[in-house]
N, C-alpha and C positions, 0 to 999 in steps of 0.2 A: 615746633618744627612741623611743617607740613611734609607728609610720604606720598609717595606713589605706587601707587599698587602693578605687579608683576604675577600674572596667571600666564604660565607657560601652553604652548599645545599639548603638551604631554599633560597636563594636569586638566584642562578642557575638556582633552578626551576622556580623562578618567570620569568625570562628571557626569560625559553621557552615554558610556558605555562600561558594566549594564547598565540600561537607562535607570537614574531615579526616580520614585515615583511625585508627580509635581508640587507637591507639600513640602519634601525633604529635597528636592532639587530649590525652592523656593529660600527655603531656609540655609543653605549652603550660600549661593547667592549673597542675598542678601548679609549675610555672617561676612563673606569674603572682602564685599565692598565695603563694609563697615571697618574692616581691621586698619586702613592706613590712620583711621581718626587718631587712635589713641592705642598703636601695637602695643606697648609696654603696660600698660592698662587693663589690659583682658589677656584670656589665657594664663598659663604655668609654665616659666620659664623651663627650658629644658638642657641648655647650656649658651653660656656666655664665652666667646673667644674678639679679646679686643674691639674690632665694630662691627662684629656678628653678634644675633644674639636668634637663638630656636627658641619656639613656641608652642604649643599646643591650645588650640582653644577649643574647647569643649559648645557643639552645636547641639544643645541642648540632650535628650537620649538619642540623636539619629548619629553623632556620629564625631570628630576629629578632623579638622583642619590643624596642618603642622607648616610654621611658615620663621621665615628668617627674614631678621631686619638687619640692615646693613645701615648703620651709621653715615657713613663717608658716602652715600649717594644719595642716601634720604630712599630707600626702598623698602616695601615689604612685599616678600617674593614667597608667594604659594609653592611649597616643596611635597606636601602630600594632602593626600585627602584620604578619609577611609568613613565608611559609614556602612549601620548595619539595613542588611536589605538585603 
């Protein structure tokens, strides 16, 4: 199944405010784009409700992207972000 990825402005801005610095901005990025390949594949599932499903994927030691796939649309929708810095 091919997803489509879903980064909100709320979540955007958290990216660049505080700014990252460009390494770990880099790596978030790139982590983000990569999750529609294969959401189910990477990251620790966090709970499953019918065609949701929470995620966490570990971006290497900088930090936690937590995102929700929805089934029935074919999405993976960015719901936080958190890194240390």
């Amino acid at each position: 199944m091919s997803y489509s990825l879903v980064i909100t402005e709320e979540i955007s801005a958290m990216v660049k405010s505080p700014p990252m610095d460009k390494f770990t901005h880099a790596m978030f990025i790139e982590a983000m784009i990569n999750l529609p390949v294969d959401p189910h594949g990477v990251g620790s599932l966090v709970r499953s409700e019918g065609a949701f499903t929470t995620r966490t994927f570990s971006v290497g030691p900088h930090g936690l992207i937590t995102y929700v796939v929805d089934e029935t649309t074919a999405t993976v929708t960015i719901v936080d972000v958190t890194w240390l810095g």
